[in-house]
ZAVEX-225880 format. One record per atom (N, C-alpha, C): residue in three letters; x negated, y negated, z negated. Coordinates in pm, whole numbers, padded with zeros to 5 digits, always signed. Each point is the difference from the previous one (the first is absolute). Last residue first. Example, Ala and Ser with C-alpha at 12.3 -4.5 7.8 and 13.67 -1.06 7.14 Angstrom:
2
SER-01285+00225-00708 SER-00082-00119-00006 SER+00077-00109-00073 ALA-00029+00572+00007 ALA+00089-00119+00000 ALA-00090-00120+00000 
This chain:
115
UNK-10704-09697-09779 UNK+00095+00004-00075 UNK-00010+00159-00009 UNK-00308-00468+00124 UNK+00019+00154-00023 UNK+00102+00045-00043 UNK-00097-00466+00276 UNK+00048+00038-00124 UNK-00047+00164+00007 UNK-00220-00396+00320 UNK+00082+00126-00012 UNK+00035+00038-00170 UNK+00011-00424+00334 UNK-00066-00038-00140 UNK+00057+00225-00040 UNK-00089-00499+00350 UNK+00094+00128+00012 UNK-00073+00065-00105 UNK-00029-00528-00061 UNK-00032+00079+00134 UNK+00101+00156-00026 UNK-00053-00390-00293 UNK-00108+00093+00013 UNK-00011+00124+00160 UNK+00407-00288-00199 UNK-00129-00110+00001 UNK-00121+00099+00032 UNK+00403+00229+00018 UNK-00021-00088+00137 UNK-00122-00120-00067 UNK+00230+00421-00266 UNK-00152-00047+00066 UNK+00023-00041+00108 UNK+00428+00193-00148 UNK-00073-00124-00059 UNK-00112-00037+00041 UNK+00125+00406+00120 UNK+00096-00050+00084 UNK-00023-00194-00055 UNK-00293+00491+00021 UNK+00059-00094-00125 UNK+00098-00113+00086 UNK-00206+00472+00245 UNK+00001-00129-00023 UNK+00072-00073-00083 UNK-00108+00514-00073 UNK+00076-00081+00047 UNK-00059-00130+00028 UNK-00170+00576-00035 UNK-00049-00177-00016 UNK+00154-00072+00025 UNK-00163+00482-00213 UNK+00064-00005+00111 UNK+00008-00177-00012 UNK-00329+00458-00073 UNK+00011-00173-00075 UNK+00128-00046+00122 UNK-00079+00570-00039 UNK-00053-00094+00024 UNK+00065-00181-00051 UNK-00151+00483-00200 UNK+00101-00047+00088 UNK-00045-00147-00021 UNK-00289+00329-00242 UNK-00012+00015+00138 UNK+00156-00094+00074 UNK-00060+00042-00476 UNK-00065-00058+00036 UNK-00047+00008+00201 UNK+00317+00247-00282 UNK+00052-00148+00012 UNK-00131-00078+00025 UNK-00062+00472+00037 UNK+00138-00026+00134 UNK+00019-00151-00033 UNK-00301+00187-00333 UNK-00078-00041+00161 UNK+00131-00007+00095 UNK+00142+00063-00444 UNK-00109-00117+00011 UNK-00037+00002+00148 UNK+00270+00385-00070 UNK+00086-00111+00008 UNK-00089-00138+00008 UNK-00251+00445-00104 UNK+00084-00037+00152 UNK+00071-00132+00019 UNK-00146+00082-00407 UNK-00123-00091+00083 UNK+00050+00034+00139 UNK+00303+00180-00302 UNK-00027-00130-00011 UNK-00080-00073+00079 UNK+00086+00463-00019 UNK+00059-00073+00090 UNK-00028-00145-00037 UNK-00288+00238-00230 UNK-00038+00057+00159 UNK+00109-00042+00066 UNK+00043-00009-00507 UNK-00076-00101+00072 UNK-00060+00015+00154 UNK+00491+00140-00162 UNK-00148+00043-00080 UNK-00109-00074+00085 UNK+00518-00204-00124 UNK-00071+00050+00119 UNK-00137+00059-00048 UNK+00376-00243-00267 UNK-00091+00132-00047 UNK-00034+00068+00131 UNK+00131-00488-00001 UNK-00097+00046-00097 UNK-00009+00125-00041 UNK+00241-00324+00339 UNK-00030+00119+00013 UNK-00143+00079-00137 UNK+00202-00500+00113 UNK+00117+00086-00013 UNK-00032+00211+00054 UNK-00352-00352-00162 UNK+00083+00043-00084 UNK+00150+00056+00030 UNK-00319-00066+00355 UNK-00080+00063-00087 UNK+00131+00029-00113 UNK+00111-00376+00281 UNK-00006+00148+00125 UNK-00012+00141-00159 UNK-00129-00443-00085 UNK+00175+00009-00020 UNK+00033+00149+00012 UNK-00457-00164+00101 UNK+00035+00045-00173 UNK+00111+00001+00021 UNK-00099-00107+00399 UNK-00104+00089-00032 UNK+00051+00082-00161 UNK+00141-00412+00127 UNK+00057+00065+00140 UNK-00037+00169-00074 UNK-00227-00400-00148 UNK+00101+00002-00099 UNK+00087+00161+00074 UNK-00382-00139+00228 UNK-00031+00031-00160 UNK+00162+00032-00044 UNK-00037-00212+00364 UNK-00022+00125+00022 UNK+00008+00075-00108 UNK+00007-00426-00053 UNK+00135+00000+00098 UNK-00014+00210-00022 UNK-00394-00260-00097 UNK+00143+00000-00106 UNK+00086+00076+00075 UNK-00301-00097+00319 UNK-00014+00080-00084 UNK+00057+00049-00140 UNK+00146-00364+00249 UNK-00035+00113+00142 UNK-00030+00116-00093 UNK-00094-00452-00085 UNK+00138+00048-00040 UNK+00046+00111+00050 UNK-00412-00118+00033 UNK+00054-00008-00121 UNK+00098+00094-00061 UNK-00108-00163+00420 UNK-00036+00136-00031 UNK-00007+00049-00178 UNK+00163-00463+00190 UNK+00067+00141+00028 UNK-00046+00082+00001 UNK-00253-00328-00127 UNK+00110-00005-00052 UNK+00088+00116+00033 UNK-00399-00101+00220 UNK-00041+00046-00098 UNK+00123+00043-00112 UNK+00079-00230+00401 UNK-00039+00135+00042 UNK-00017+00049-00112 UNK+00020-00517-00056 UNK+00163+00140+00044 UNK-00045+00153+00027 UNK-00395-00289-00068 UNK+00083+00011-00123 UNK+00098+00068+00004 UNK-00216-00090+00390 UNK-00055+00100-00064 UNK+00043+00055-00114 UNK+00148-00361+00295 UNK+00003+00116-00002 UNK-00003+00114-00073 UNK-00112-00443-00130 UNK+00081+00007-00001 UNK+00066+00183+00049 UNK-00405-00108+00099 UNK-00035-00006-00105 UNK+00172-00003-00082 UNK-00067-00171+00463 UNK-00051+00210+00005 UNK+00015+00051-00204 UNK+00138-00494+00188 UNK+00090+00093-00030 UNK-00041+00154-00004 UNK-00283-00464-00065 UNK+00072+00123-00115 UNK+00107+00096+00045 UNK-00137-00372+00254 UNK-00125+00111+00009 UNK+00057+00050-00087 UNK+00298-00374-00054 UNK-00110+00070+00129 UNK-00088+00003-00047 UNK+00380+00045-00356 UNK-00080-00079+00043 UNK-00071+00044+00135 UNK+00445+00284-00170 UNK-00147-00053-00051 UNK-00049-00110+00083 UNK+00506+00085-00178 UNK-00086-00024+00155 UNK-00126-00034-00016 UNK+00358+00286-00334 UNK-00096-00079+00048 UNK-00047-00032+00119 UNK+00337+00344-00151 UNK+00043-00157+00000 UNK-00141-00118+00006 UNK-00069+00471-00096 UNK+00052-00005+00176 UNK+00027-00175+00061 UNK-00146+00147-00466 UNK-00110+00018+00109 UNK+00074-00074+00151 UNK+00264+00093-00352 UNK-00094-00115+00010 UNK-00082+00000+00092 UNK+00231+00393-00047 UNK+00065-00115+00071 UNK-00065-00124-00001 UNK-00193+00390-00195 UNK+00001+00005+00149 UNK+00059-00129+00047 UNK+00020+00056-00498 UNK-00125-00021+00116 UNK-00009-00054+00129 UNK+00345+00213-00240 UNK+00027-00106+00019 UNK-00144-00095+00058 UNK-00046+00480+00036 UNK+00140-00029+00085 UNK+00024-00177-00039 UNK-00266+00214-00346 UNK-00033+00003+00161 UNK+00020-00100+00079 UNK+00249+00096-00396 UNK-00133-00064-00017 UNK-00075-00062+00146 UNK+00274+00382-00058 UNK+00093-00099-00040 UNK-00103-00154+00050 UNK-00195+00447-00086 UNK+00046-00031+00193 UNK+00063-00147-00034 UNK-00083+00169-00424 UNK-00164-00029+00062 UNK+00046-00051+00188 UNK+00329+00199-00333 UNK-00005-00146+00012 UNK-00153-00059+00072 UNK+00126+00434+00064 UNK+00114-00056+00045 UNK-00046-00148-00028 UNK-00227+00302-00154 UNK-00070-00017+00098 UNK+00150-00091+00073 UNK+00069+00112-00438 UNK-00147-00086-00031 UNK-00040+00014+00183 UNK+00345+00244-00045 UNK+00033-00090-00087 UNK-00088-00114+00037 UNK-00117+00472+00066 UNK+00099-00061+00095 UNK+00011-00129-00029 UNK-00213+00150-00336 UNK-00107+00048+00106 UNK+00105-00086+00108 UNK+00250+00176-00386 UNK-00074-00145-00005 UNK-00107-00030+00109 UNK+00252+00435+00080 UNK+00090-00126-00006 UNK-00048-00162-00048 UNK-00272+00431-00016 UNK+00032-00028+00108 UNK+00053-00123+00035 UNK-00058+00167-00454 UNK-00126-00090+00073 UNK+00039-00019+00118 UNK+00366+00273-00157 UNK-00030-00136-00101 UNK-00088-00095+00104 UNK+00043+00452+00062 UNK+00123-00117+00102 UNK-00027-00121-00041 UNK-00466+00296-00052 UNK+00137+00017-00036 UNK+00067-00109+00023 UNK-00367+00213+00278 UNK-00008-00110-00095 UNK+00181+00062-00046 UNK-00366+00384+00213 UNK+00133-00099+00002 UNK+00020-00083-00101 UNK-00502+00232+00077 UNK+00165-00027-00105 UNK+00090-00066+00094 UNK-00405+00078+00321 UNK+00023-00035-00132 UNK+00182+00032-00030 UNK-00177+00076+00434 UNK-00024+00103-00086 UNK+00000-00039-00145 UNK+00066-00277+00380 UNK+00118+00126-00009 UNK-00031+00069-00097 UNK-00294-00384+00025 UNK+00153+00003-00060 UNK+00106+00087+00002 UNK-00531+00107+00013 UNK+00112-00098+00109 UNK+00092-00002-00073 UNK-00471+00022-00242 UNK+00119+00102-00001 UNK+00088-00127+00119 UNK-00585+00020-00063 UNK+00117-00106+00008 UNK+00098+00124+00016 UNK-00447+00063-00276 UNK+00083+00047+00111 UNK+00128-00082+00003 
C-alpha cells in the first residue's frame, strides 16, 4: 500500500533543511544548464531537438522549484494534523505556473521561465 505524504511522519527540521539544500543545488545546476543551452545556436534542423532540451530543462526546473516551495511551506507549519496538511498540499499543488519571458534568450528565440 502506497502512504501519501500527508499522511506519513512529518520529516524532522533537520532532513527538511538538507532535502531543501540538496534541491537548491540540484536547480543551481539546472538553471546554469539552461543558460548554455540558451547560449547555443544549434546547428540547422537541430533547432526542434534544441527545443526540446530547453522545455525539458525548465520543467525541471519547474518542478524543483515546486518541490522546494512545497517543503519550505510544510516545515514552517509542522504541527498541522495531517487532514490540514494535505489541505495545504492540494491548495499548493492546484495554483497556478506563473510564466515570465527571460529577457536574455534572444539566441533561442522567446524562452518561458517558470517562476
Amino acid at each position: 500500500m502506497k502512504i501519501n505524504s500527508a499522511h506519513a511522519a512529518a520529516p524532522s527540521p533537520a532532513n527538511t533543511a538538507s532535502q531543501i539544500a540538496a534541491l537548491q543545488k540540484q536547480l543551481a545546476n539546472l538553471q546554469k544548464q539552461l543558460m548554455t543551452v540558451l547560449k547555443e545556436i544549434p546547428a540547422p534542423g537541430e533547432e526542434e531537438l534544441a527545443d526540446m532540451r530547453v522545455k525539458g530543462l525548465q520543467l525541471q526546473i519547474t518542478s524543483i522549484e515546486m518541490e522546494i516551495s512545497r517543503l519550505s511551506q510544510m516545515a514552517a507549519v509542522p504541527e498541522l494534523s495531517d487532514t490540514q496538511q494535505a489541505s495545504i498540499e492540494d491548495k499548493l499543488n492546484d495554483q497556478p505556473t506563473q510564466r515570465q519571458k527571460h529577457p536574455t534568450a534572444s539566441a533561442g528565440g522567446n524562452v518561458d521561465l517558470y517562476v
